[in-house]
C-alpha positions in Angstrom: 108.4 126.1 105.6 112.1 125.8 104.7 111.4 126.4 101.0 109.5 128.1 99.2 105.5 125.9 99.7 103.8 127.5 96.7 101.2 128.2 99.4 98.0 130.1 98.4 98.4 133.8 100.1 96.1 134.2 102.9 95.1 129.9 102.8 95.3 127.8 105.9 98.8 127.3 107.6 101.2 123.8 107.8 99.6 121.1 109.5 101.8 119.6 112.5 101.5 116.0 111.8 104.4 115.1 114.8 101.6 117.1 117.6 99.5 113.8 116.7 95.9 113.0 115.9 92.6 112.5 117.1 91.2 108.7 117.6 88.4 110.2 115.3 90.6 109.8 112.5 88.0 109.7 109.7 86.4 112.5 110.2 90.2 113.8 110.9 90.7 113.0 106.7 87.8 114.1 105.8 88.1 117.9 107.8 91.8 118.5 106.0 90.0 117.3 102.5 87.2 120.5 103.4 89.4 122.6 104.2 92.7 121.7 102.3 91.2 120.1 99.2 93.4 117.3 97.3 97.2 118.0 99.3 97.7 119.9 101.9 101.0 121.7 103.1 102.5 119.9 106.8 105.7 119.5 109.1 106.7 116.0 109.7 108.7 117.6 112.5 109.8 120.6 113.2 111.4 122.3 110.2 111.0 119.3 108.1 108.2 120.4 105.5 106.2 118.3 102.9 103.2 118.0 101.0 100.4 115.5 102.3 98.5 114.0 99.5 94.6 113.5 100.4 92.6 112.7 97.4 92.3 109.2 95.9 92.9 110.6 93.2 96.0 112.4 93.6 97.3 109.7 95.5 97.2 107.8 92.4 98.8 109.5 90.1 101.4 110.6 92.2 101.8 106.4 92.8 101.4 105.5 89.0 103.3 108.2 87.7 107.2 106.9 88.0 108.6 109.2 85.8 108.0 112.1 87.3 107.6 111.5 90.7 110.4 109.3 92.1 111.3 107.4 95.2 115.0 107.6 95.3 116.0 109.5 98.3 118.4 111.2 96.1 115.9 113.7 94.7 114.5 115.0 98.5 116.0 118.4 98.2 116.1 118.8 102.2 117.4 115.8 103.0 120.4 115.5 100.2 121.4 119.1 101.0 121.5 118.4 104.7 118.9 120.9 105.9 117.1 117.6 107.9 119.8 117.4 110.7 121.4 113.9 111.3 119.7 113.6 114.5 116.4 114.1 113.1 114.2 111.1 113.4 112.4 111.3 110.1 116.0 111.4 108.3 116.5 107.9 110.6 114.1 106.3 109.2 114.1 108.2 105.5 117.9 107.6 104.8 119.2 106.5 101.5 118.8 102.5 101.7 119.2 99.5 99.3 115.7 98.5 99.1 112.5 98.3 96.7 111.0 101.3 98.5 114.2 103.4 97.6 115.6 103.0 94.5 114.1 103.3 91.3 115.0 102.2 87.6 117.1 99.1 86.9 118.3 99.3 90.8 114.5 98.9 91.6 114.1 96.2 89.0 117.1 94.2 90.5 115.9 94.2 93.9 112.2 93.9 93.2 113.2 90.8 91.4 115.3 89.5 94.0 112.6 89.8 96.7 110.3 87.6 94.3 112.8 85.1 93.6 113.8 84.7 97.7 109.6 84.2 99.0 109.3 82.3 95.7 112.4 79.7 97.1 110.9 78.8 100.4 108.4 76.0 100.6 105.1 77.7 100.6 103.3 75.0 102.6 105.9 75.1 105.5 105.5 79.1 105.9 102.2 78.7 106.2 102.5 75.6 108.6 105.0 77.8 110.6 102.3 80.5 110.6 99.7 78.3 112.4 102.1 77.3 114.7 102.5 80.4 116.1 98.9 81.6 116.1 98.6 78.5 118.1 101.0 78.7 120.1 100.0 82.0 121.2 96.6 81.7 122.1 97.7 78.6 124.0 99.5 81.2 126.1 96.5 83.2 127.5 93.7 80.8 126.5 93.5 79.4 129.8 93.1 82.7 131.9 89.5 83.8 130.3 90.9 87.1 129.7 94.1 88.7 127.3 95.4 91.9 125.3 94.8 90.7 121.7 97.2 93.7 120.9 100.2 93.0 123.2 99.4 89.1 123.6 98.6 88.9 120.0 98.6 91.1 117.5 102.3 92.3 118.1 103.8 89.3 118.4 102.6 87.3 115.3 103.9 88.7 113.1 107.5 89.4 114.1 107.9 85.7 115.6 106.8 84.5 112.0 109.2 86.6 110.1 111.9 85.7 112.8 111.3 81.9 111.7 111.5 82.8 107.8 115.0 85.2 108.9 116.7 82.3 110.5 116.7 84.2 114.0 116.5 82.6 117.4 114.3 84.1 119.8 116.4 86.4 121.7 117.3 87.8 118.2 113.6 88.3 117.5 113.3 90.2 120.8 116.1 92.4 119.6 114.6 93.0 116.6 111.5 94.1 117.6 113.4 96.7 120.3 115.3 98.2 117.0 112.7 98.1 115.3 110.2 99.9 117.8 113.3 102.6 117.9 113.1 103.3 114.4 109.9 103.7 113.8 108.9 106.3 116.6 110.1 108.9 114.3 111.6 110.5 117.8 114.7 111.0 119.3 115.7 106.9 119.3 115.2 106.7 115.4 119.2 107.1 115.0 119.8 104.4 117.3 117.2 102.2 116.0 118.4 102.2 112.1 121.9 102.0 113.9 121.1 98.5 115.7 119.2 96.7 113.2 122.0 97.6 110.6 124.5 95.5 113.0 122.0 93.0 113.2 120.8 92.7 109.6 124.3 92.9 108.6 125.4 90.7 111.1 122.7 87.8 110.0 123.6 88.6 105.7 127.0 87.6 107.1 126.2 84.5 109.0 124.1 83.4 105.7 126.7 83.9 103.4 129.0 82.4 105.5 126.5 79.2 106.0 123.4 79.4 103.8 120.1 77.9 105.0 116.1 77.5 103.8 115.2 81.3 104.5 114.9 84.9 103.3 118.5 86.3 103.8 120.0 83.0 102.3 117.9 83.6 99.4 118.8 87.2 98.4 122.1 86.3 98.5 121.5 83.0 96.2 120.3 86.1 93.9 123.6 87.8 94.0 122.6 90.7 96.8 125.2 92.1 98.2 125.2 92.0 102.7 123.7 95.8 102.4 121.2 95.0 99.9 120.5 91.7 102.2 120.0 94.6 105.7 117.9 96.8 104.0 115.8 94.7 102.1 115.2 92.7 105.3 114.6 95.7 107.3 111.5 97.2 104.8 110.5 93.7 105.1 110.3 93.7 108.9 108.7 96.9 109.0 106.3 96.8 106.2 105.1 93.1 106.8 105.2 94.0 110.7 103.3 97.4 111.1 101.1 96.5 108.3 100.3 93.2 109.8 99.8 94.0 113.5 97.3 97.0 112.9 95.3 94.6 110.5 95.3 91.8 113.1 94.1 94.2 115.9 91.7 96.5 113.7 90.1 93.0 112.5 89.3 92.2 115.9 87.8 94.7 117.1 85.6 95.5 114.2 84.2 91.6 114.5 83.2 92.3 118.1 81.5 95.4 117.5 80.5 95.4 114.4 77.0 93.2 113.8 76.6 93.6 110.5 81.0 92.1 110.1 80.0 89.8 112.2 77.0 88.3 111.3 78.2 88.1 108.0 81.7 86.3 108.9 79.7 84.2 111.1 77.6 83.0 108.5 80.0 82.5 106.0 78.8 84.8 103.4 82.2 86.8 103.9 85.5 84.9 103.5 87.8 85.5 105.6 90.1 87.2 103.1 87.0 88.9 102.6 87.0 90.6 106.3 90.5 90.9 106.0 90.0 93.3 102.9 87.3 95.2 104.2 89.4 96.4 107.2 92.3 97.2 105.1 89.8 99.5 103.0 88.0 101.0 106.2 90.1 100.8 108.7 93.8 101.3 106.9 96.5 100.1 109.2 99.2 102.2 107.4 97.5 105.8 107.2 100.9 107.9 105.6 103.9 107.0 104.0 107.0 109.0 102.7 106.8 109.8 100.2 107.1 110.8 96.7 109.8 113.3 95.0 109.0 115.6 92.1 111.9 115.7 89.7 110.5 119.1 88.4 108.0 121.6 89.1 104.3 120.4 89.8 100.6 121.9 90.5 98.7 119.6 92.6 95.7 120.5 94.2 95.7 124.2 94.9 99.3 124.4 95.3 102.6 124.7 93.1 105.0 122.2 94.3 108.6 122.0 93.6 110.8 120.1 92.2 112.4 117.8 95.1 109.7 118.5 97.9 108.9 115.6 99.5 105.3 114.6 98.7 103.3 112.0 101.7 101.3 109.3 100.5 97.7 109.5 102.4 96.4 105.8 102.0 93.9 106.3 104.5 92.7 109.8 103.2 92.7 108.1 100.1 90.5 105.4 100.8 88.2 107.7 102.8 88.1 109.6 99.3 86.8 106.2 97.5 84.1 105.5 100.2 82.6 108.9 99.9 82.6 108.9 96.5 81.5 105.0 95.6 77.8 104.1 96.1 77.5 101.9 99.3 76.7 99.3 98.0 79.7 98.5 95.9 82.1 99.7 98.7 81.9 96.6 101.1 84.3 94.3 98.9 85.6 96.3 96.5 89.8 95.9 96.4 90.5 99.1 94.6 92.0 100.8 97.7 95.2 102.1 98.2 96.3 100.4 101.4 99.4 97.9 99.0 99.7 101.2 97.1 99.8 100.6 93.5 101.7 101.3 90.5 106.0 100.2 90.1 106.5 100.5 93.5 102.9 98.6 94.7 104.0 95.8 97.8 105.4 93.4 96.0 102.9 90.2 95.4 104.5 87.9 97.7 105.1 89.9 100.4 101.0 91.0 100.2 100.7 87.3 100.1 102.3 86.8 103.4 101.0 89.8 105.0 97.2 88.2 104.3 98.3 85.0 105.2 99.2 86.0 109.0 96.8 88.0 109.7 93.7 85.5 108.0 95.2 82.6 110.1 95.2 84.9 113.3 91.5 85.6 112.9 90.2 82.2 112.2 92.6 80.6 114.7 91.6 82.9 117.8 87.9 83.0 116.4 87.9 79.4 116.5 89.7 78.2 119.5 87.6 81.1 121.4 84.3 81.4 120.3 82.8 83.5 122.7 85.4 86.2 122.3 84.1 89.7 123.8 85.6 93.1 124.5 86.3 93.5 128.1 85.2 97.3 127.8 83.2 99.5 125.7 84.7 100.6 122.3 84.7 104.3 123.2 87.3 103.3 125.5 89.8 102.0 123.5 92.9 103.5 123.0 94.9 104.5 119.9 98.8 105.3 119.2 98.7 108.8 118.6 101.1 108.6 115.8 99.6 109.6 112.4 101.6 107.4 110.4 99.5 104.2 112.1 96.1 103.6 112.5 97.0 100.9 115.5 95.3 100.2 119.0 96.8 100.1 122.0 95.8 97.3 123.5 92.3 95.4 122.9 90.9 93.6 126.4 88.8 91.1 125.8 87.4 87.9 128.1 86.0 84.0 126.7 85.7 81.0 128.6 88.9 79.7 129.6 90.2 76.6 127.7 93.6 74.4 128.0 96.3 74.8 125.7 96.7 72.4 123.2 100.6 72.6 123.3 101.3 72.4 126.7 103.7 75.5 128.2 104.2 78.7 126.4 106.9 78.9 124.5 106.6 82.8 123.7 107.7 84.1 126.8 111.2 86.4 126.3 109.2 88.3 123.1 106.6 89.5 126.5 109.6 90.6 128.4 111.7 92.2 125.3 109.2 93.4 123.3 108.1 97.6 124.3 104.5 98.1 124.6 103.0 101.7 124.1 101.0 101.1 127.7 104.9 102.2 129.0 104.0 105.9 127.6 100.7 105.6 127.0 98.9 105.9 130.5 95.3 105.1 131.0 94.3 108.1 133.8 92.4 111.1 132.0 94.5 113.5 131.0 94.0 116.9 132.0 92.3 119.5 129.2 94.4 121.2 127.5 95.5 124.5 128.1 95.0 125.8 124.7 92.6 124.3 121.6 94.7 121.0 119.8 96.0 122.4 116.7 93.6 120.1 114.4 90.6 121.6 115.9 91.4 125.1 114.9 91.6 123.9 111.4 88.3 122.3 110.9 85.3 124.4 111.5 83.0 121.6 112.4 84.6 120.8 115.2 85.7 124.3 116.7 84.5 124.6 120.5 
């Protein structure tokens, strides 16, 4: 690794989280716990070392624990020195930004604050009208064929036409957005150009709203005396937090209510709210799986490894939560809310923005569920398809068929975000692929499942 890891002489190497993970990706956590114990040492790309952080445990102290390990962008030795190149996707998407994921201190305070005040401003009972309205809307687009993508049809496209609504954007805008956005967050070579476009935009919009303030988020933070690049980059953590977050939960929902008997049954029958099934994916199935990161301002052991000061340390959330199911008694795990998934500590998601976040994706449940009872999967689970990324635990698609039913709001009205939006089917093909020539790098790191 670029610096010196602290790695035990003779232990096992890096792991290459940018090669990608298997779909198994519990028993994926649980192999690097065996064999690495609390953290283990990885590349988030090539020449771009850090410290992934598997244990509950350590997960939340490393969360709770402000003083010493901070958020600031400022204290990642690699990236402030310039070893991470400027075309590097993971410095796209890790650069220093005016946000609540960021910045710590009073600067955290100020913004955290200003988020609160700006969801607190809009009429509550209008988001969540707007909410249903798209949910509705939605389904009316596909409901009528017997057969959809809840990912790509769905999913996807909630979330990111609701927060276009609470931005102020028009629709083409939204489509835009979700491009940029998309960019960013592949952690590839489009990263740059991702952050670059929704910086215009962002910046763009904080402008407009200054210029011509309305009932929405950007208008709001700047009622609170945010600056136009406070405005962008507390929008964009908002886009990408509420969106990713959102999506995964939506889709992972899904599918567990129509394979799962035991969800099911209980949903059915009411003896799980749905805030209840909502939670219980977020704990089982964690939509956000990593998250960078932490940074030690001194020298730390964790785990079976000295870390130093400014390495960049990974949040695991769903290693974590793996952690707390293996180590709770069954019976208390099915509705317990101590997970990790919001994070927890000064820099936990704040309230609001967790409020919204289970508002979409409880109003996308019980609106499909309802409108289509007889919801199925169109294929067998085995066959579904996952984004190989490891920071998302997030389907591809999700076929399903019901008995057709008319729309209750006449013609779609969603159609540019189908045309705009990229779907992972474009480099995601469905043919076999061929066997690889050599063993996949995970493999030879967890004896169980060596071949």
């Amino acid at each position: 690794m670029g610096r010196p890891t602290g790695r035990v002489q003779g232990g096992p190497p890096p792991v290459h989280l940018y090669e990608g993970v298997p779909d198994d990706r519990e028993e994926f956590w649980r192999g690097l716990r065996k064999v690495y114990g609390d953290v283990a040492p990885v590349y988030l790309e090539p020449g771009v070392p850090a410290w992934l952080l598997l244990s509950y445990e350590v997960n939340r102290q490393v969360m709770v624990d402000n003083h010493t390990y901070r958020c600031d962008r400022r204290y990642w030795h690699d990236l402030e020195h310039g070893i991470i190149p400027a075309d590097s996707g993971v410095r796209a998407i890790n650069e220093k930004r005016q946000s609540v994921l960021y910045v710590d201190g009073e600067e955290h305070q100020f913004l955290s604050t200003g988020l609160h005040e700006a969801f607190s401003a809009l009429d509550q009972q209008r988001v969540l009208a707007q909410i249903q309205q798209v949910a509705e809307e939605l389904v009316d687009d596909f409901c009528a064929r017997g057969h959809a993508d809840l990912i790509g049809e769905y999913a996807r496209l909630l979330p990111l036409n609701v927060l276009g609504r609470l931005l102020g954007l028009g629709q083409a805008e939204v489509g835009e957005l979700a491009v940029s956005m998309d960019k960013l967050w592949s952690g590839g070579s489009e990263s740059p150009q991702g952050a670059a476009e929704l910086k215009v935009l962002l910046t763009q919009l904080a402008r407009n709203r200054r210029a011509s303030p309305g009932d929405d988020l950007p208008s709001h933070l700047i009622a609170h005396g945010q600056s136009d690049t406070q405005v962008c980059d507390q929008l964009t953590l908002i886009i990408a937090g509420t969106n990713d977050l959102v999506t995964n939960t939506i889709g992972a929902a899904l599918r567990r209510l129509l394979m799962d008997t035991w969800l099911a049954s209980n949903h059915a029958g009411s003896q799980m709210l749905i805030s209840e099934t909502v939670n219980y994916v977020m704990l089982h199935s964690t939509p956000m799986e990593i998250l960078v990161g932490r940074f030690p301002t001194r020298d730390v052991r964790l785990g079976h490894y000295s870390i130093q000061a400014g390495d960049c340390l990974v949040l695991g959330f769903s290693a974590a939560n793996i952690d707390l199911l293996d180590r709770t008694p069954h019976a208390q795990t099915a509705f317990t809310r101590a997970h990790l998934t919001f994070g927890t500590g000064p820099h936990r998601c704040p309230r609001h923005g967790r409020d919204l976040g289970q508002a979409m994706a409880e109003t996308a449940l019980s609106t499909i569920t309802s409108r289509l009872p007889d919801l199925r999967l169109a294929e067998p689970p085995e066959q579904h398809r996952w984004v190989p990324h490891v920071n998302v635990r997030a389907l591809v698609d999700l076929p399903v068929r019901f008995t057709p039913i008319h729309p209750r709001s006449g013609p779609p009205r969603l159609e540019q975000m189908h045309s705009q939006r990229r779907d992972y089917r474009e480099i995601t093909s469905r043919e076999p692929e061929p066997a690889p020539a050599t063993t996949a790098w995970w493999r030879r790191l967890l004896p169980q499942q060596k071949e």
